[in-house]
C-alpha positions in Angstrom: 40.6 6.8 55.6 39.8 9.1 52.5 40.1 6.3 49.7 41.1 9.8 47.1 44.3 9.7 49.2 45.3 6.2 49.1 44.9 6.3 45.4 47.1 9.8 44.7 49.5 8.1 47.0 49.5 4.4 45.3 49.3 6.0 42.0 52.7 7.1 42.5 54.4 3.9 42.6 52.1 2.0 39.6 54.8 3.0 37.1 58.1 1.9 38.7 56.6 -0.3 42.1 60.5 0.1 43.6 60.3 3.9 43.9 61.6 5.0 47.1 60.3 8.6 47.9 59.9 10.2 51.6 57.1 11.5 52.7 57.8 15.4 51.6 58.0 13.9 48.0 55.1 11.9 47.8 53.1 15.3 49.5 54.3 17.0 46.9 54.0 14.9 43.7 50.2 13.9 45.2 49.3 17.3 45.3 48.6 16.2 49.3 49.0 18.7 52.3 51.9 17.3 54.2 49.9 16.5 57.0 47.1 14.5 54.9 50.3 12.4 53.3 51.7 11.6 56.4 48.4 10.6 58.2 47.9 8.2 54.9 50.9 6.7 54.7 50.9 5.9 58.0 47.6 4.1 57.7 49.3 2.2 54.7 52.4 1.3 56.8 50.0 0.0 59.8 48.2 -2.0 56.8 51.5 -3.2 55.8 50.8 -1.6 52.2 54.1 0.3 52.7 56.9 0.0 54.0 59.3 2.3 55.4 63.2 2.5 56.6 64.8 5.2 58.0 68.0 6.9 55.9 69.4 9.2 58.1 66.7 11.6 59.7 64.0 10.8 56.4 61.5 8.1 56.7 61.9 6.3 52.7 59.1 5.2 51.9 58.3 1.8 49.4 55.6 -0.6 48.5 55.7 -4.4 50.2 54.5 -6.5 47.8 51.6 -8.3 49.0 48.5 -9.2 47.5 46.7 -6.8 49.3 48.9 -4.0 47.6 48.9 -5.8 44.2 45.0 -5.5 43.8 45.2 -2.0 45.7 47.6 -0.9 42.6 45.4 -1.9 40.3 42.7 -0.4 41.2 44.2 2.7 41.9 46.0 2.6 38.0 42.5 2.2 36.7 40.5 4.3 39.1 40.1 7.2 36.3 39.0 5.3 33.0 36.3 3.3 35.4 34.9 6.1 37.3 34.4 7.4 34.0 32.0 5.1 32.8 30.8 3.4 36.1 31.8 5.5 39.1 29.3 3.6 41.9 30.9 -0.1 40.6 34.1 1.7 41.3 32.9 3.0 44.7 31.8 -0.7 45.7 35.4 -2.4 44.8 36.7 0.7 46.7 34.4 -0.2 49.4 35.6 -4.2 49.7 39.0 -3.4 49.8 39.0 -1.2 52.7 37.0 -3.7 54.4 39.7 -6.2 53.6 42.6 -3.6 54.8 40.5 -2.8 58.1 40.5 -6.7 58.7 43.8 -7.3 58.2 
């Protein structure tokens, strides 16, 4: 899973983690294709990063708070400023959290 798209996606909920968006909002404040959103987001929800209920015919989509999507947050709020000034450190945390989301 493209780790770019996880973060555009989590970055979108590091300033109020109880957004609710569908999926046609977060594609479009991402600046995702539709297609790569939903592919993501469905990754997230099988990681059980997201979550996601159904309100009418949109699928609302919201963080589950789990460690696991604590420390994802805060990587992804910091991605920016440290790839700045150490982008391979950045690539290796990067690197042991999809590890951990693969195992769990």
């Amino acid at each position: 899973m493209n780790i770019e798209f996880i973060t555009k996606i989590l970055n979108l909920f590091t300033s109020d983690p109880f957004t609710e968006l569908t999926i046609s909002d977060i594609s479009k404040r991402s600046g995702l294709s539709y297609n790569a959103t939903h592919r993501t987001v469905q990754y997230l929800l099988k990681k059980q990063v997201l979550n996601v209920k159904k309100i009418g015919k949109a699928s609302v989509i919201s963080l589950n708070p789990t460690e696991l999507t604590l420390s994802l947050l805060v990587l992804s709020k910091y991605q920016k400023p440290i790839e700045l000034h150490d982008k391979e450190r950045l690539k290796n945390k990067f690197s042991e959290l999809k590890k951990a989301i693969e195992k769990s």
